[in-house]
BALOBA-1460 file (C-alpha; in Angstrom, 3 decimals):
// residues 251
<rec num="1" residu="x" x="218.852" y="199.683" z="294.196"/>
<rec num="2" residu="x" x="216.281" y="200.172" z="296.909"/>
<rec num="3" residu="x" x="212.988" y="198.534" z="297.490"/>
<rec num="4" residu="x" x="210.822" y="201.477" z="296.481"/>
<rec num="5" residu="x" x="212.622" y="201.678" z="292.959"/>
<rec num="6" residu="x" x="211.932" y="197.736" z="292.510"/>
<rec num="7" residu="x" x="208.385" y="198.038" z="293.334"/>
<rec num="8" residu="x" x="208.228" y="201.554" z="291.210"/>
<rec num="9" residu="x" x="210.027" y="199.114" z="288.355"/>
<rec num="10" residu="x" x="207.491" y="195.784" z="289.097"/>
<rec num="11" residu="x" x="204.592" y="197.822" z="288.612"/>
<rec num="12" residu="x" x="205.355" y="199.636" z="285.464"/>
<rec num="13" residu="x" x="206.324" y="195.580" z="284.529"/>
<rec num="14" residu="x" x="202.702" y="194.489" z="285.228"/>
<rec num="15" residu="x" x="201.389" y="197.733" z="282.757"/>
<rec num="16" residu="x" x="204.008" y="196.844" z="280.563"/>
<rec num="17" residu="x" x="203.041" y="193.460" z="279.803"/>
<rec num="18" residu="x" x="199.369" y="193.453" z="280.349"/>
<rec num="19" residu="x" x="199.561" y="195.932" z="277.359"/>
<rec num="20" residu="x" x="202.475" y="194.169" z="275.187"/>
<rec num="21" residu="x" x="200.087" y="190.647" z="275.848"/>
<rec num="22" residu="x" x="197.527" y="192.254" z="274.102"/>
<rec num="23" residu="x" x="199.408" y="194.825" z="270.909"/>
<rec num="24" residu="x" x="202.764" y="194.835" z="271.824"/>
<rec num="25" residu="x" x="205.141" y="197.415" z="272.570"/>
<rec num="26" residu="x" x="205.680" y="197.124" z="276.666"/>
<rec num="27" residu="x" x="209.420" y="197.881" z="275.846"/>
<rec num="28" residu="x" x="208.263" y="201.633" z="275.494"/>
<rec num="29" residu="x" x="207.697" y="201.341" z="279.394"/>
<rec num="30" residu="x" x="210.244" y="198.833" z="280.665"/>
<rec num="31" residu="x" x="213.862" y="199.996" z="279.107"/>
<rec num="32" residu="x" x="213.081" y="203.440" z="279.811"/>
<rec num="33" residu="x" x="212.247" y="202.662" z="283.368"/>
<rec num="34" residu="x" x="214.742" y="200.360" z="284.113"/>
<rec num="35" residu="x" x="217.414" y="203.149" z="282.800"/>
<rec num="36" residu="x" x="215.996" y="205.748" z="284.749"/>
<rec num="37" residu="x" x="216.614" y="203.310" z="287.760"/>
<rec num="38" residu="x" x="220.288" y="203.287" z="287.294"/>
<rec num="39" residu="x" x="221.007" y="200.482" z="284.977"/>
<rec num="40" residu="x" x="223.642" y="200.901" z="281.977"/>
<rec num="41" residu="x" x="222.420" y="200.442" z="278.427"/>
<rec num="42" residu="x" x="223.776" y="196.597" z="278.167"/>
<rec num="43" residu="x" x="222.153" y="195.076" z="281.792"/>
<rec num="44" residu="x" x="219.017" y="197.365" z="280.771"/>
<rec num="45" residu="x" x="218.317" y="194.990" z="277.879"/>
<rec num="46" residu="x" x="219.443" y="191.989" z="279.176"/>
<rec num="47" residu="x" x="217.406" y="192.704" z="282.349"/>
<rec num="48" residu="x" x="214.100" y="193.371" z="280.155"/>
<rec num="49" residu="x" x="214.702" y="190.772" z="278.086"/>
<rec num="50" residu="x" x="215.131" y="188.424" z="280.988"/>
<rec num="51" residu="x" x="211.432" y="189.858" z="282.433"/>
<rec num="52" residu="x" x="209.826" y="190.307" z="279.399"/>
<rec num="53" residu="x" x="210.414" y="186.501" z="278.107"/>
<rec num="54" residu="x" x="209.057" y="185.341" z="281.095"/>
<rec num="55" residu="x" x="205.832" y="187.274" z="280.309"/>
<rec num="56" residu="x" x="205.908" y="186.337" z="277.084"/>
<rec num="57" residu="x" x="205.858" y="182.956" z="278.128"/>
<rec num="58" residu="x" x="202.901" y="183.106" z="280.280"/>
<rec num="59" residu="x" x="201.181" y="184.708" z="277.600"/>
<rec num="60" residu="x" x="201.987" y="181.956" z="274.771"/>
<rec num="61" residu="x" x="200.688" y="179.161" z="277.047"/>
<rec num="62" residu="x" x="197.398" y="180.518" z="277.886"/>
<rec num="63" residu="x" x="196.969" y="181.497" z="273.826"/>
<rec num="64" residu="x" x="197.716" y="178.065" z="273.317"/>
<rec num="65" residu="x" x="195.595" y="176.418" z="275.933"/>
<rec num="66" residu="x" x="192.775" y="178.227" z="274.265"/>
<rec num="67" residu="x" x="193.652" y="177.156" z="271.258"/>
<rec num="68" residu="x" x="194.007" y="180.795" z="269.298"/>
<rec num="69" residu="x" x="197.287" y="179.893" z="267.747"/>
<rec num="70" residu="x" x="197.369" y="178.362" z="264.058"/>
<rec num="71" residu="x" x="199.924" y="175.628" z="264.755"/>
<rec num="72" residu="x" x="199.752" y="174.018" z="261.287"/>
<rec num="73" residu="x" x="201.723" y="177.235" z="260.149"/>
<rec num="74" residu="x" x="203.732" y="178.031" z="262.895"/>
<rec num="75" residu="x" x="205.438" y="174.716" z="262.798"/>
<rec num="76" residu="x" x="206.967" y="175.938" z="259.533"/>
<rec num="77" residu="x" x="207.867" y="179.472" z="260.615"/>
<rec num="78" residu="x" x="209.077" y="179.360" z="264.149"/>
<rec num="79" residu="x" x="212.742" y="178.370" z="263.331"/>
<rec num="80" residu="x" x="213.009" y="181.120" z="260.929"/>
<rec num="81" residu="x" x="212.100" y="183.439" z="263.843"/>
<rec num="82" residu="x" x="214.704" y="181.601" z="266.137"/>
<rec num="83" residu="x" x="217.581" y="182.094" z="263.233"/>
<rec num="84" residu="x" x="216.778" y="185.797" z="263.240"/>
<rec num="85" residu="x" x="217.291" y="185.911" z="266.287"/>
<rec num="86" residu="x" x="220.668" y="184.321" z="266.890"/>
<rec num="87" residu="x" x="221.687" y="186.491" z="263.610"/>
<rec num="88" residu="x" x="220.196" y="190.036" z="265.242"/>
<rec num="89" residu="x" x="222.012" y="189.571" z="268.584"/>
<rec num="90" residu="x" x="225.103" y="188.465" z="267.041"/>
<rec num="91" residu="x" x="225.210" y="191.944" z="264.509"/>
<rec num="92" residu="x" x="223.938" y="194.113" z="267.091"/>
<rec num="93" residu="x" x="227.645" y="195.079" z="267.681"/>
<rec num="94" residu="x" x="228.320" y="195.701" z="263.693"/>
<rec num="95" residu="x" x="225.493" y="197.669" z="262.347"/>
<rec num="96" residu="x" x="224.706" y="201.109" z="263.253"/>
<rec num="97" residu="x" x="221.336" y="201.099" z="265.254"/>
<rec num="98" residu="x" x="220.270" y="204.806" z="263.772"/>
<rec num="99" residu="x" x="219.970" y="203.397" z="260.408"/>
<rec num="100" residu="x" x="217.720" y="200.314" z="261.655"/>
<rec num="101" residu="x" x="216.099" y="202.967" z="263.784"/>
<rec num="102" residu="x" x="214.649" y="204.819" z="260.269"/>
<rec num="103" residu="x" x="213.465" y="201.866" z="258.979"/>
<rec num="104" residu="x" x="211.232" y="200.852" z="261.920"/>
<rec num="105" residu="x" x="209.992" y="204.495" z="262.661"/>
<rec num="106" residu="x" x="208.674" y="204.159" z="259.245"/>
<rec num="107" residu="x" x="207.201" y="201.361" z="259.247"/>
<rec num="108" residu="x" x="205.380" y="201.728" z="262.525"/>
<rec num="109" residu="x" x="203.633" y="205.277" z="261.296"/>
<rec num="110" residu="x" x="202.588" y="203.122" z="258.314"/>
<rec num="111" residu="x" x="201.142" y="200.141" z="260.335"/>
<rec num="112" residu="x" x="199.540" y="202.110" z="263.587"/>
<rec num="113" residu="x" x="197.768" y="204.732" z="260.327"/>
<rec num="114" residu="x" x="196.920" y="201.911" z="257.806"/>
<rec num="115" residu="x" x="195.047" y="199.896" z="261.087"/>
<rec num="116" residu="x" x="193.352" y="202.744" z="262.215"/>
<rec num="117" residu="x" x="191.678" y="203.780" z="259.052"/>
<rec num="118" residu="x" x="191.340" y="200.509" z="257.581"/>
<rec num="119" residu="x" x="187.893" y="199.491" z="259.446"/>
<rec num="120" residu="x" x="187.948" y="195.801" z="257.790"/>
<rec num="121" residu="x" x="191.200" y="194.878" z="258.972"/>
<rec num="122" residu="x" x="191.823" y="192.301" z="261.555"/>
<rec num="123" residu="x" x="187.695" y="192.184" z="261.999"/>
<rec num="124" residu="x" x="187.427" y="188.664" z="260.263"/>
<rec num="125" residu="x" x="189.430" y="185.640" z="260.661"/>
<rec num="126" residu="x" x="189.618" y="184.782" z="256.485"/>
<rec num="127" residu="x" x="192.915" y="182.471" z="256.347"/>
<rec num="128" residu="x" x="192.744" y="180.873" z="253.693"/>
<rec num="129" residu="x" x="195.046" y="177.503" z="254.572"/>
<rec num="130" residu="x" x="198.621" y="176.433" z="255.063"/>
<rec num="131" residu="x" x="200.236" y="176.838" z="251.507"/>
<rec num="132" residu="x" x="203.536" y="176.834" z="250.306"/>
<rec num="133" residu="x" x="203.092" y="180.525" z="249.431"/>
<rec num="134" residu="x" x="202.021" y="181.276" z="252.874"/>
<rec num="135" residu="x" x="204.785" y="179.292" z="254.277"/>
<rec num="136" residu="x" x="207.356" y="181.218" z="252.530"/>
<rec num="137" residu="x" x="206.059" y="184.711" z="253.314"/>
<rec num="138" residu="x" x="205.411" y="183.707" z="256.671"/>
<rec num="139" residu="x" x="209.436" y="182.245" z="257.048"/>
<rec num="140" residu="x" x="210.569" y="185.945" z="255.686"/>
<rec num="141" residu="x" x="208.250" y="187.452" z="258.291"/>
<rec num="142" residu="x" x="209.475" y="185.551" z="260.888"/>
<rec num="143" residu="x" x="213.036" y="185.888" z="260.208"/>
<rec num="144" residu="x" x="213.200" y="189.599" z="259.544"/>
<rec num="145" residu="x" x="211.516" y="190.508" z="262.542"/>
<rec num="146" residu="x" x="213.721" y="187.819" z="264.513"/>
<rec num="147" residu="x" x="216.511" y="189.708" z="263.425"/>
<rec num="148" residu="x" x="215.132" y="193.015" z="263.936"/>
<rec num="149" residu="x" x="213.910" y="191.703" z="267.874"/>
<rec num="150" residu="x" x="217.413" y="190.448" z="268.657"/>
<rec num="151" residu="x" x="219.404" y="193.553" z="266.950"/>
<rec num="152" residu="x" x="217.004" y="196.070" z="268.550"/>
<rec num="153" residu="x" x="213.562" y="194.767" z="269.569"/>
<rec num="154" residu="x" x="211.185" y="197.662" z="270.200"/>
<rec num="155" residu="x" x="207.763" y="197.565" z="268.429"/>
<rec num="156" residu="x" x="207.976" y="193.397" z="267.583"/>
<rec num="157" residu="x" x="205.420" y="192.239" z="268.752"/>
<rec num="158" residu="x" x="203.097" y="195.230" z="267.260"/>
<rec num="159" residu="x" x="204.643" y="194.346" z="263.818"/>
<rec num="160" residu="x" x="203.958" y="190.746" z="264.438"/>
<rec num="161" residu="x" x="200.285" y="191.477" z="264.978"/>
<rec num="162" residu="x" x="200.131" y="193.752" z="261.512"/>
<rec num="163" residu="x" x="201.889" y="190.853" z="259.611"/>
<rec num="164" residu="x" x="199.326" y="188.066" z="260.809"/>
<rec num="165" residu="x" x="196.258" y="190.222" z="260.062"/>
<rec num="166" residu="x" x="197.421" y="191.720" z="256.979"/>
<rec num="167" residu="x" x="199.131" y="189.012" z="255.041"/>
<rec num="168" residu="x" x="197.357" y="186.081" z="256.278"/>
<rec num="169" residu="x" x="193.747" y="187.804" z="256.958"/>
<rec num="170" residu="x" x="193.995" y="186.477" z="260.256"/>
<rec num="171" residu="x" x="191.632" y="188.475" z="262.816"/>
<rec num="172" residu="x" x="193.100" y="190.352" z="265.730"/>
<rec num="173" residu="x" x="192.429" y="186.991" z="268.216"/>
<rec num="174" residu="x" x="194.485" y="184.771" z="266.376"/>
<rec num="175" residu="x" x="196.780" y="187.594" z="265.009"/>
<rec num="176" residu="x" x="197.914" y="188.375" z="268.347"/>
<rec num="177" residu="x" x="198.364" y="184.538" z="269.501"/>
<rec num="178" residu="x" x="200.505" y="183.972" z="266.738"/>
<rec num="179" residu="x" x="202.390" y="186.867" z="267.138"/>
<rec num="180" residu="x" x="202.992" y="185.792" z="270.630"/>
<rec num="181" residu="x" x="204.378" y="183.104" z="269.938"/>
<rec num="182" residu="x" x="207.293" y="183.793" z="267.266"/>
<rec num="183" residu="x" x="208.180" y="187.071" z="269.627"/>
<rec num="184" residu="x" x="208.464" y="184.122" z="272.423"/>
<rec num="185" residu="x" x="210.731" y="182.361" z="270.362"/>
<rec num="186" residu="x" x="212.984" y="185.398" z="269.567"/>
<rec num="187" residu="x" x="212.623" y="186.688" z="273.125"/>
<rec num="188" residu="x" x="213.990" y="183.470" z="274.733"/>
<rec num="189" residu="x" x="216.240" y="183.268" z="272.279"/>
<rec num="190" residu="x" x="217.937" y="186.960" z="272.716"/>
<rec num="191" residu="x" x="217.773" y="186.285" z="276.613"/>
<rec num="192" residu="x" x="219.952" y="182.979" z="276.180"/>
<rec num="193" residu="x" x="222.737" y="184.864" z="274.743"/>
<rec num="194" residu="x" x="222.394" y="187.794" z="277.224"/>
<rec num="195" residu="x" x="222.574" y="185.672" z="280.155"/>
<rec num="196" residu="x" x="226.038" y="183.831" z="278.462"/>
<rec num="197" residu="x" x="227.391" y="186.798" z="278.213"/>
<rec num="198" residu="x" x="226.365" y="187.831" z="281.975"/>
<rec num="199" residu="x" x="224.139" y="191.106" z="281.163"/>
<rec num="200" residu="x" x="221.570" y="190.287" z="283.394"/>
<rec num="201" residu="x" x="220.718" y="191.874" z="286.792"/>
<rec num="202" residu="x" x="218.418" y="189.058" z="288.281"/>
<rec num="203" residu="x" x="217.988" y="190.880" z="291.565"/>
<rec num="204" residu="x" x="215.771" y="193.586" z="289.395"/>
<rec num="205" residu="x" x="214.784" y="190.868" z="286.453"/>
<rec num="206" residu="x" x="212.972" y="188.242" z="289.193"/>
<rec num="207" residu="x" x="210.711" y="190.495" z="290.973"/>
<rec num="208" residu="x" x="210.302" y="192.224" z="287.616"/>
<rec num="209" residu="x" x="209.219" y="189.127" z="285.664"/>
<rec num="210" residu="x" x="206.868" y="188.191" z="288.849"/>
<rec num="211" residu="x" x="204.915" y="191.377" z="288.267"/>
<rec num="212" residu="x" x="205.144" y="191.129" z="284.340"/>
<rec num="213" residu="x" x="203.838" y="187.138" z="284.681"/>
<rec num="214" residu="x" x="200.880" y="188.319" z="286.017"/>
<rec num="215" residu="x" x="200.290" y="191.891" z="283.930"/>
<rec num="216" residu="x" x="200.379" y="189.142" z="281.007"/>
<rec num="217" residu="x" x="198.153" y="186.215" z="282.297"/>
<rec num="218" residu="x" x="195.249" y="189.287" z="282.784"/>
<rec num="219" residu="x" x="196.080" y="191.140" z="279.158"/>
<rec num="220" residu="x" x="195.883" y="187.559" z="278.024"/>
<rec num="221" residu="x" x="192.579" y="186.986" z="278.951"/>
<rec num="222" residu="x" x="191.218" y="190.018" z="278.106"/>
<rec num="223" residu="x" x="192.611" y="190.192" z="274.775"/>
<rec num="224" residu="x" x="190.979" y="186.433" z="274.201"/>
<rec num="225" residu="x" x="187.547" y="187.767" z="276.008"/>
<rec num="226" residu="x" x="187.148" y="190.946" z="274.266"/>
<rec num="227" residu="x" x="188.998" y="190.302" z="270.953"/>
<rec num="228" residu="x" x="189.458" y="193.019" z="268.252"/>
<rec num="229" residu="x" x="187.152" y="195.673" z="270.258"/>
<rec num="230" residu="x" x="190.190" y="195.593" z="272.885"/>
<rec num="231" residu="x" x="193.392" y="194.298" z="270.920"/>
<rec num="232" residu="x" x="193.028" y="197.750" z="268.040"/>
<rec num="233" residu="x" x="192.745" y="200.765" z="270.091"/>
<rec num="234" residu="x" x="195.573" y="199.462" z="272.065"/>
<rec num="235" residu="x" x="197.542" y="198.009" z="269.399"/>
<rec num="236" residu="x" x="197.262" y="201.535" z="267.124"/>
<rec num="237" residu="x" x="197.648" y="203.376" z="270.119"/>
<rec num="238" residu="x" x="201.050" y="201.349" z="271.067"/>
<rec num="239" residu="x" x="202.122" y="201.589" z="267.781"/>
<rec num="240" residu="x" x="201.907" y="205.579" z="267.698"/>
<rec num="241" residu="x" x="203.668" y="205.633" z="271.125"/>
<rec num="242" residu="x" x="206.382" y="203.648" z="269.357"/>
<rec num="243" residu="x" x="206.844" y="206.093" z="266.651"/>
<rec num="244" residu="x" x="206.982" y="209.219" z="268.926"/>
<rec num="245" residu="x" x="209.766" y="207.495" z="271.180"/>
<rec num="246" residu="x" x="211.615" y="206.588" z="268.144"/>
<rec num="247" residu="x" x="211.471" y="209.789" z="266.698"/>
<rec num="248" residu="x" x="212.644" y="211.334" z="269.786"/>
<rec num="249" residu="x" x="215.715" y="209.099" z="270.300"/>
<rec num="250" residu="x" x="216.124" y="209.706" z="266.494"/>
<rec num="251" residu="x" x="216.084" y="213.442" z="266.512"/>
């Protein structure tokens, strides 16, 4: 691969995961991009995953240096979102995709249109306290979407965000640092079992996940700065870009 397709591939890395920092959904720019580059179907995930967990990284310490994410719940949830995980990369093989595919397509249209005309939502934090109802939604939450990150992965972390602000009333701040966090978990994760079973191209995933590091440390910081005014546009607007490229690769 030559040095002007790495640098093409770093900087649509940095866009990538200044915008997935902040709504989710830099996997609409990175898979794509890395397949255009050359790279068959199996090294293009493990290669993304590899960047894009070193992003996420950067992105769940600085949310939790600023103290945005809600440990007293997460404690409870996180190894449900680990399980999923292990579980989705380990089916990935066994179920067909297209029917997973549906699901998610139709779920997206119904998060990205239920944010953008629902003005309240996300605009308050309003959680009302670690329960053992909120524990238990929260553990199905992060265990479905685990799954659904280490079977397939695109659109996560913009589901993430939805579940924190609409189940837990969490505003779009803390919403997103939480939602960091558990798609850090499943991220990480994924890439362990990737890079066992050698689908990683590290000559393309280092300089990547240099460029992606610092796309995310920026998004971060704007997305704790500028809160909601910042996160929703971007978030509904990622979520709708989502849909089309499902629909496409559906169709």
């Amino acid at each position: 691969m030559s040095i002007t397709t790495i640098i093409i591939l770093c900087l649509v890395g940095f866009a990538a995961s200044f915008l997935d920092s902040i709504a989710g959904g830099g996997g609409l720019l990175t898979v794509p991009a890395l397949m255009a580059a050359g790279l068959p179907p199996h090294l293009t995930l493990g290669t993304n995953k590899f960047s894009a967990t070193n992003a996420s990284f950067t992105s769940t310490l600085t949310f939790l240096k600023s103290k945005k994410i809600h440990i007293p719940l997460i404690k409870y949830i996180l190894p449900f979102s680990f399980l999923g995980a292990v579980l989705g990369v380990t089916a990935v093989l066994q179920i067909n995709e297209q029917y997973l595919r549906i699901i998610i397509l139709a779920l997206l249209i119904f998060v990205a249109l239920n944010t953008l005309f629902n003005k309240n939502v996300g605009t308050e934090n309003d959680f009302q306290g670690v329960t053992t109802k909120t524990i238990i939604i929260g553990s199905i939450i992060a265990f479905t979407i685990g799954f659904y990150d280490g079977f397939f992965g695109p659109g996560t972390g913009s589901i993430l965000l939805y579940a924190f602000i609409r189940f837990f009333k969490f505003n779009f701040t803390i919403g997103t640092a939480n939602a960091r966090i558990l798609n850090f978990t499943s991220n990480i994760t994924s890439l362990i079992l990737f890079a066992y079973h050698g689908r990683i191209v590290y000559s393309v995933g280092i300089p990547m996940a240099l460029s992606m590091i610092l796309g995310a440390f920026i998004g971060t910081r704007m997305a704790i700065k500028h809160g909601g005014k910042i996160i929703k546009p971007i978030f509904v607007t990622m979520s709708l870009a989502i849909v089309v490229k499902l629909f496409i690769d559906t169709i």
